[in-house]
DRENDRENFI-135651 format. One record per residue (C-alpha): residue number from 1; residue in three letters; x, y, z. Coordinates in nm, 2 decimals, always signed. Example, Ala and Ser with C-alpha at 12.3 -4.5 7.8 and 13.67 -1.06 7.14 Angstrom:
2
{k: 1&r: ALA&px: +1.23&py: -0.45&pz: +0.78}
{k: 2&r: SER&px: +1.37&py: -0.11&pz: +0.71}
This chain:
234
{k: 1&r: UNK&px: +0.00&py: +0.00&pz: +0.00}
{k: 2&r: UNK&px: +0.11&py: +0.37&pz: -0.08}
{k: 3&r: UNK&px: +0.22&py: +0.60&pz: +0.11}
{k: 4&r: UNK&px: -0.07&py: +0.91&pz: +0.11}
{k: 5&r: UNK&px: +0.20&py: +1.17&pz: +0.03}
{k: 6&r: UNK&px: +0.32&py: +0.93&pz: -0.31}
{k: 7&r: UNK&px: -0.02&py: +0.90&pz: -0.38}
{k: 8&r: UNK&px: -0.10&py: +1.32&pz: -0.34}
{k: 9&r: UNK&px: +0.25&py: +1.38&pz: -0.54}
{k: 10&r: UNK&px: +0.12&py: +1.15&pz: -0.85}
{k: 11&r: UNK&px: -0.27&py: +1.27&pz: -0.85}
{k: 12&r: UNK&px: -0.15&py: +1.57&pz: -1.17}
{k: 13&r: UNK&px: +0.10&py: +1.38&pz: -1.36}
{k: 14&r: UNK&px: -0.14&py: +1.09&pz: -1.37}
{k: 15&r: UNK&px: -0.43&py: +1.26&pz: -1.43}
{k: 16&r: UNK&px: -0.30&py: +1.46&pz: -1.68}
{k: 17&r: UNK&px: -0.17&py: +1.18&pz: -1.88}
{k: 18&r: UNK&px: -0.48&py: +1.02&pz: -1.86}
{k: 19&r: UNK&px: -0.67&py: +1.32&pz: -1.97}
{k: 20&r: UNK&px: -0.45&py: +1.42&pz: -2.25}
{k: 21&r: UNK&px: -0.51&py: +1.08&pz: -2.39}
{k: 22&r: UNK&px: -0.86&py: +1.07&pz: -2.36}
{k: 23&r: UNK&px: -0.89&py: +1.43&pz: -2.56}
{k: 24&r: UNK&px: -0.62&py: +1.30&pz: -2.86}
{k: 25&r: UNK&px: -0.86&py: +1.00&pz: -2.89}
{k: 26&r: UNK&px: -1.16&py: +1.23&pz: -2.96}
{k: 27&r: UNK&px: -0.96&py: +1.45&pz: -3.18}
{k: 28&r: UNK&px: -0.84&py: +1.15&pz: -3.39}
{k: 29&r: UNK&px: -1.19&py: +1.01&pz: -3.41}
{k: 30&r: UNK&px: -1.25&py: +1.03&pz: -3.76}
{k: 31&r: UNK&px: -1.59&py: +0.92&pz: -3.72}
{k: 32&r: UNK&px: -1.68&py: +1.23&pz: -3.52}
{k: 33&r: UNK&px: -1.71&py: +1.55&pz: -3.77}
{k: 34&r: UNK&px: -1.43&py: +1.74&pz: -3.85}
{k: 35&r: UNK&px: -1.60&py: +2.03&pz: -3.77}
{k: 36&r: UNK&px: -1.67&py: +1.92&pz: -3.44}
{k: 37&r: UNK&px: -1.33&py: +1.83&pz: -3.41}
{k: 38&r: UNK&px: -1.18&py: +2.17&pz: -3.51}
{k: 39&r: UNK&px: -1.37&py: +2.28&pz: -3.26}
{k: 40&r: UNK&px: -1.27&py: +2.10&pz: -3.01}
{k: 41&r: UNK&px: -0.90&py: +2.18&pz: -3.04}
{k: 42&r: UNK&px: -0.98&py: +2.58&pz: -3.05}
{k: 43&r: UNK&px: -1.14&py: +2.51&pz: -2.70}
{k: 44&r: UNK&px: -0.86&py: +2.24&pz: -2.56}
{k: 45&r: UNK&px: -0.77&py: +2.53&pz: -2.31}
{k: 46&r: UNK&px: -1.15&py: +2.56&pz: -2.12}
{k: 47&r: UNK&px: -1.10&py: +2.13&pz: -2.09}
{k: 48&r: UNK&px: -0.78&py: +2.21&pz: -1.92}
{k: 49&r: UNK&px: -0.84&py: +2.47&pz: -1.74}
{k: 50&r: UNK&px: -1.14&py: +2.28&pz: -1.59}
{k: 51&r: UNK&px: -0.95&py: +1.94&pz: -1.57}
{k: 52&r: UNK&px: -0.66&py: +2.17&pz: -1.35}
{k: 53&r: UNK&px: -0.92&py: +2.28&pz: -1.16}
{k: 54&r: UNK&px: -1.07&py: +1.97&pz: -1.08}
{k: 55&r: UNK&px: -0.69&py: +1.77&pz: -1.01}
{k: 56&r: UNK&px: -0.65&py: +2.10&pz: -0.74}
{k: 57&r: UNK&px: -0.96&py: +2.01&pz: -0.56}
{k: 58&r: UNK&px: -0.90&py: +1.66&pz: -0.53}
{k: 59&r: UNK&px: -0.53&py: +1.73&pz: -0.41}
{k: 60&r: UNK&px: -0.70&py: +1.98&pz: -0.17}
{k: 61&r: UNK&px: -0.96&py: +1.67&pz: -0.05}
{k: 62&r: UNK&px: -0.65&py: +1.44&pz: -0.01}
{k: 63&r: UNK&px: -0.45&py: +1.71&pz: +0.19}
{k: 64&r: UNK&px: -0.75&py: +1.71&pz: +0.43}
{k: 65&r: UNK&px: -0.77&py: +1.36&pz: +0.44}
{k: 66&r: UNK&px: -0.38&py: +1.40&pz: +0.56}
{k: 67&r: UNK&px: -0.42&py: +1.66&pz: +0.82}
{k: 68&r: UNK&px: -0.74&py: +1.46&pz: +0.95}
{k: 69&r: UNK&px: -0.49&py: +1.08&pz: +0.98}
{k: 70&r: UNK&px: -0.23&py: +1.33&pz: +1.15}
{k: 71&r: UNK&px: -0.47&py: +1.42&pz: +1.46}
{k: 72&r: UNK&px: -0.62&py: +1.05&pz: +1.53}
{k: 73&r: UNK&px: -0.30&py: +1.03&pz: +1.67}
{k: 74&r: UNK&px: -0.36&py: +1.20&pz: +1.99}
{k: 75&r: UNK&px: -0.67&py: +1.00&pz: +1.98}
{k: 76&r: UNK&px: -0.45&py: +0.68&pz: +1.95}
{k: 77&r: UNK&px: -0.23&py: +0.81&pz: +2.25}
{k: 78&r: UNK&px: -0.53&py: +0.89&pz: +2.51}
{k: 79&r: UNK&px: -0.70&py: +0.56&pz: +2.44}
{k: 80&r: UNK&px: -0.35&py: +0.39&pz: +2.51}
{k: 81&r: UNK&px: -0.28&py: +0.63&pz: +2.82}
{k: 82&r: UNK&px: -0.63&py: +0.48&pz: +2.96}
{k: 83&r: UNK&px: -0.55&py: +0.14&pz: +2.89}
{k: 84&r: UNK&px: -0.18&py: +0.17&pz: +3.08}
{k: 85&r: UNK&px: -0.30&py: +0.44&pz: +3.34}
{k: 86&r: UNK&px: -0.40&py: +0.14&pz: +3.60}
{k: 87&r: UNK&px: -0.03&py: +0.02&pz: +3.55}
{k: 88&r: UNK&px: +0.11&py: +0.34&pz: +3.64}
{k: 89&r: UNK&px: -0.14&py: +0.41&pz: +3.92}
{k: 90&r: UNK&px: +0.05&py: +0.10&pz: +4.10}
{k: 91&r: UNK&px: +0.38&py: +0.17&pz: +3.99}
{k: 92&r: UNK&px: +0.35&py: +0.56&pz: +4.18}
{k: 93&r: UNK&px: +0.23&py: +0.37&pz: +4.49}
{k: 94&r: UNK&px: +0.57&py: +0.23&pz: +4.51}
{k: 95&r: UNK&px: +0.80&py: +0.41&pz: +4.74}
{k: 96&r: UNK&px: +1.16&py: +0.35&pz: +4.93}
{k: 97&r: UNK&px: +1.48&py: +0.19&pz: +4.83}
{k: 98&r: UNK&px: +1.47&py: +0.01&pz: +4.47}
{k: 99&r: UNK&px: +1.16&py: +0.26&pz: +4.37}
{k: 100&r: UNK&px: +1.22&py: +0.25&pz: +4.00}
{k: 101&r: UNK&px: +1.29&py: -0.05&pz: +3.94}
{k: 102&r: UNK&px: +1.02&py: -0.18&pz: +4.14}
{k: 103&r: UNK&px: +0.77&py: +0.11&pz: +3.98}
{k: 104&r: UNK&px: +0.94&py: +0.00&pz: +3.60}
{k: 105&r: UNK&px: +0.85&py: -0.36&pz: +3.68}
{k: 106&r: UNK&px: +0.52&py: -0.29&pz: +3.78}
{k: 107&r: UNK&px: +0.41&py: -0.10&pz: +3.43}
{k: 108&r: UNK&px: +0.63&py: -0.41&pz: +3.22}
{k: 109&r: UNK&px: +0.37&py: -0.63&pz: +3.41}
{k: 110&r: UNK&px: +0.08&py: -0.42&pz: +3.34}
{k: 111&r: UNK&px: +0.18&py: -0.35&pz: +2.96}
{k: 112&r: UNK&px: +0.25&py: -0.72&pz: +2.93}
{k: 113&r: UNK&px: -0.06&py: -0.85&pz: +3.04}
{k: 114&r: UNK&px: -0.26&py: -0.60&pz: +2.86}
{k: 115&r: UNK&px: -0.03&py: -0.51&pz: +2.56}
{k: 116&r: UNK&px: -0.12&py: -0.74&pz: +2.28}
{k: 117&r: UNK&px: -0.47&py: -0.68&pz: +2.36}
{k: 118&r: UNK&px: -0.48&py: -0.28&pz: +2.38}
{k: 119&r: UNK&px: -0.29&py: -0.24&pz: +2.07}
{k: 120&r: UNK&px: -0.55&py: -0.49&pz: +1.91}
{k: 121&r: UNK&px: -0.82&py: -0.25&pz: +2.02}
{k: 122&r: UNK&px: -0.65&py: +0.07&pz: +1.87}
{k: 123&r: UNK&px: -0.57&py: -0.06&pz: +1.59}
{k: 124&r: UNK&px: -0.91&py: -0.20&pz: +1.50}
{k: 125&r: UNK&px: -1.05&py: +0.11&pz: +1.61}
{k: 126&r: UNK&px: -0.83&py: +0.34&pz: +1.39}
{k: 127&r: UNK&px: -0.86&py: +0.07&pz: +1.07}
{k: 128&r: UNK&px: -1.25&py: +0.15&pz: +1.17}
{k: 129&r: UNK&px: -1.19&py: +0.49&pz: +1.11}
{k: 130&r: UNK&px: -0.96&py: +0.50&pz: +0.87}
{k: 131&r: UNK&px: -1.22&py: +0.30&pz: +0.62}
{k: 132&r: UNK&px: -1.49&py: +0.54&pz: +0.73}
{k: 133&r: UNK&px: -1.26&py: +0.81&pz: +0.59}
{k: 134&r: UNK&px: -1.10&py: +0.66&pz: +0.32}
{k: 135&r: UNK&px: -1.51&py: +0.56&pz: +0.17}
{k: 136&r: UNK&px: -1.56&py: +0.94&pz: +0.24}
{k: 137&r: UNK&px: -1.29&py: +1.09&pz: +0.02}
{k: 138&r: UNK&px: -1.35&py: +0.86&pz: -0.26}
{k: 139&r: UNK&px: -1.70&py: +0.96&pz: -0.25}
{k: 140&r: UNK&px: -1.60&py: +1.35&pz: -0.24}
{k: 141&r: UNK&px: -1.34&py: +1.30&pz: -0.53}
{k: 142&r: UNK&px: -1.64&py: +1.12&pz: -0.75}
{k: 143&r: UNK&px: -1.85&py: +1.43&pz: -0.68}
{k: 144&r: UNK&px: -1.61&py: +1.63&pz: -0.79}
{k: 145&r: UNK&px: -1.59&py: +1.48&pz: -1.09}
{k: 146&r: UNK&px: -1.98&py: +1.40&pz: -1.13}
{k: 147&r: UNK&px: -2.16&py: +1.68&pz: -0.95}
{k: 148&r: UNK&px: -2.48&py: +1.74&pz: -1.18}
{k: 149&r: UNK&px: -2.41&py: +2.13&pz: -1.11}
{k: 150&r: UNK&px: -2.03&py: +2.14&pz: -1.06}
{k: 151&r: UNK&px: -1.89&py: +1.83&pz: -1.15}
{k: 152&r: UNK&px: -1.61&py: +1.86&pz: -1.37}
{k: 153&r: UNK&px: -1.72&py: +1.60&pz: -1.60}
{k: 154&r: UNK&px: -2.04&py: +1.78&pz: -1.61}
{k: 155&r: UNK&px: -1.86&py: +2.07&pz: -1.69}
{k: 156&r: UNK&px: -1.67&py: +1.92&pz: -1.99}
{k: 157&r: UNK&px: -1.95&py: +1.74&pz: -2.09}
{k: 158&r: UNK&px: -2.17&py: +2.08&pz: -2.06}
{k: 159&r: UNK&px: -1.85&py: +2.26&pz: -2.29}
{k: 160&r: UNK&px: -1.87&py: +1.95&pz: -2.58}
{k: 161&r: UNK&px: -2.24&py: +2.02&pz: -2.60}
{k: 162&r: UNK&px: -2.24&py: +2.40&pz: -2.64}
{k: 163&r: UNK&px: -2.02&py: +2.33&pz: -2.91}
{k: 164&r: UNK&px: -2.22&py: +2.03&pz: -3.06}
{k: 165&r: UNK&px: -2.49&py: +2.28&pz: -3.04}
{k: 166&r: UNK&px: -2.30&py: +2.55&pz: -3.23}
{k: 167&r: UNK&px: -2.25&py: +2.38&pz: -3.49}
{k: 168&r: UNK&px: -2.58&py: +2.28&pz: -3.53}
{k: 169&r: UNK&px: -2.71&py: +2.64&pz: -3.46}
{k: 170&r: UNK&px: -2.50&py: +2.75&pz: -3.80}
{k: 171&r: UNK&px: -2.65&py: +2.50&pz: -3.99}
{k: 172&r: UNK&px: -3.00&py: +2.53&pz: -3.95}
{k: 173&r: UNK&px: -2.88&py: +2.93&pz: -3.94}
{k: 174&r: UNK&px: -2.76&py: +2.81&pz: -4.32}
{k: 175&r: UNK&px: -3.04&py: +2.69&pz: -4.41}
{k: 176&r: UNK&px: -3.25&py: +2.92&pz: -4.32}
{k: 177&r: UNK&px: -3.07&py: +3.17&pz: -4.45}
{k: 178&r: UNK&px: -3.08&py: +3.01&pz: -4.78}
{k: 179&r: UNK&px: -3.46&py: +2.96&pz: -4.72}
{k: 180&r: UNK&px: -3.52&py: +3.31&pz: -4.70}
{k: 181&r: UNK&px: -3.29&py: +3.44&pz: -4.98}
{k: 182&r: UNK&px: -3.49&py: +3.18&pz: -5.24}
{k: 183&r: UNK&px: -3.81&py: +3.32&pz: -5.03}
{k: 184&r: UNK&px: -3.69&py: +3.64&pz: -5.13}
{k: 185&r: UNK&px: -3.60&py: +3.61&pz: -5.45}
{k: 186&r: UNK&px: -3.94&py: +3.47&pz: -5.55}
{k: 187&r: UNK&px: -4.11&py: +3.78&pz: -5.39}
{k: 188&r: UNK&px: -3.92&py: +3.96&pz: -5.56}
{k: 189&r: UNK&px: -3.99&py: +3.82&pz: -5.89}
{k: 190&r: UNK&px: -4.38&py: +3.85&pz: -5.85}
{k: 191&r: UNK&px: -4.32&py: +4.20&pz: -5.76}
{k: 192&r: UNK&px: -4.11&py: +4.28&pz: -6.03}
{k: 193&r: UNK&px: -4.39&py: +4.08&pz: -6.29}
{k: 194&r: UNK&px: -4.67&py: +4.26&pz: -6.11}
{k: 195&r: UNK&px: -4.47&py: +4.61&pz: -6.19}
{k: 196&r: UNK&px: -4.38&py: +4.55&pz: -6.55}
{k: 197&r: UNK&px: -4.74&py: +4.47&pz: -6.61}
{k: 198&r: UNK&px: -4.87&py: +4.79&pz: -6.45}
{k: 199&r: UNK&px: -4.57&py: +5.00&pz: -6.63}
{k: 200&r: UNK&px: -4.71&py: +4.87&pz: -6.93}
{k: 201&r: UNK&px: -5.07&py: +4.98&pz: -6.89}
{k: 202&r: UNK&px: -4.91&py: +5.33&pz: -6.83}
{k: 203&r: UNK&px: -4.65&py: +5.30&pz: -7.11}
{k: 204&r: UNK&px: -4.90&py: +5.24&pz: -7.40}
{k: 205&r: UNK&px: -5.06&py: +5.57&pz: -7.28}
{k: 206&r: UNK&px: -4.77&py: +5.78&pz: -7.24}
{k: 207&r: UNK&px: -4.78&py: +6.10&pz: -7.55}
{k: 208&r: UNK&px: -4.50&py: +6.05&pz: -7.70}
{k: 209&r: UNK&px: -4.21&py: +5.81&pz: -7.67}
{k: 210&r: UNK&px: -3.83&py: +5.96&pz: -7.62}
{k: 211&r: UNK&px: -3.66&py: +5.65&pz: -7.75}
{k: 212&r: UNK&px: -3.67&py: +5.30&pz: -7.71}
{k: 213&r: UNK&px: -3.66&py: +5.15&pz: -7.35}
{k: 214&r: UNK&px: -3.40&py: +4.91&pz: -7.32}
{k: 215&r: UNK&px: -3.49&py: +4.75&pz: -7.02}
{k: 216&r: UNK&px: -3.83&py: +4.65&pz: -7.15}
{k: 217&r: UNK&px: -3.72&py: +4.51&pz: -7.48}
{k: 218&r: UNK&px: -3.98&py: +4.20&pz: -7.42}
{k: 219&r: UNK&px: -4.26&py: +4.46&pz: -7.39}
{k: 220&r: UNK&px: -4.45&py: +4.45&pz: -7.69}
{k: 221&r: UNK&px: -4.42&py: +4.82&pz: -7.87}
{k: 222&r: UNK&px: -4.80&py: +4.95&pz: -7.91}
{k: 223&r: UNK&px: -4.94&py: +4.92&pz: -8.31}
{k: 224&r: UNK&px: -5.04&py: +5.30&pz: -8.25}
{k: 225&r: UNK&px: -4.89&py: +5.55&pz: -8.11}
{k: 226&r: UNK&px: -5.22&py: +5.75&pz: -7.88}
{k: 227&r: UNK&px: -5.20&py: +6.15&pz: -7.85}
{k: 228&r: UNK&px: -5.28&py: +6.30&pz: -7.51}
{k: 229&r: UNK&px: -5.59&py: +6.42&pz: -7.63}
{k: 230&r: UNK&px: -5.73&py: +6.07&pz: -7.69}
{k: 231&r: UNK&px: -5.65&py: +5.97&pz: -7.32}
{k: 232&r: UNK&px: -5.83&py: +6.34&pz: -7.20}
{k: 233&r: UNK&px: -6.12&py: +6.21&pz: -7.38}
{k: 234&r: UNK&px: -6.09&py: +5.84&pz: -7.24}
């Protein structure tokens, strides 16, 4: 088993490599659209940046599971203090010529009759707690990763769709466009039909022509040409 402090030291390098492969694999995946792709690559910096930030807080979560080990040991040191405290209760009540060595066999006794035991007792006790601890962080360091709000795979997961989704936004943005321009361009026609035809209900009535009207070179010319005075009258 690993020390914590290996363990804490390899958490980035690890995780990093591990990342790094994962987003190579999705960049080479030629069944994914290169579009998509490209995409992906101009917005490698937002996965790191939230893959860093995720790798800090679980170094943080570690560190805390490290300062909390560190202080179950003057838990560990009371609970053996009250196991040997009846041993040294005796060994004080010795007094007189040969007082320590009577006073440091009296504790030997004491710590030989209940040694093996007590150091059963913490140990199980810590190993208890330890478990408790250890079950704790690992379920902290999956909700870093898969918070639905603030999980930084939601996160990444959240930044491939917004880009999924902007490419689909300028497609349907294409083809819409094109819908309207062809829209558009029909509207136009009719208008412009509608016009011509009205232009030439004026034009046949018009005094007298200046010269011939290039732009209307399908209208058909009128077989007589009508004064003013004939459309007064009409």
């Amino acid at each position: 088993m690993r020390r914590v402090p290996v363990i804490k030291g390899k958490i980035r390098g690890t995780g990093l490599t591990a990342f790094t492969i994962w987003v190579k694999k999705i960049w080479d995946d030629e069944e994914l659209p290169q579009s998509f792709r490209d995409l992906l690559k101009a917005s490698a910096y937002k996965l790191n940046h939230l893959f860093e930030k995720y790798i800090a807080d679980v170094r943080e979560r570690v560190s805390m599971f490290q300062a909390t080990s560190r202080a179950k040991r003057d838990t560990l040191q009371r609970a053996m203090a009250d196991q040997m405290r009846p041993g040294y209760e005796a060994a004080m009540r010795h007094t007189g010529n040969g007082m320590m060595a009577k006073q440091t066999k009296e504790i030997s006794a004491h710590a030989a009759a209940i040694g093996h035991e007590m150091f059963e007792t913490v140990r199980d006790s810590l190993e208890k707690q330890l478990a408790g601890d250890i079950k704790q962080v690992s379920s902290d360091i999956a909700r870093l990763w898969a918070d639905p709000n603030i999980g930084c795979g939601t996160l990444i997961r959240g930044e491939m769709t917004r880009l999924s989704n902007r490419l689909c936004a300028k497609k349907v943005k294409r083809k819409t466009s094109a819908s309207i321009s062809n829209e558009t361009k029909d509207q136009l026609s009719g208008a412009i039909s509608a016009w011509r035809s009205e232009w030439y209900r004026v034009f046949i009535r018009l005094p007298v022509a200046t010269g011939p009207l290039e732009e209307f070179e399908e209208v058909e010319p009128a077989k007589k040409a009508v004064k003013m005075e004939d459309v007064t009258a009409g």
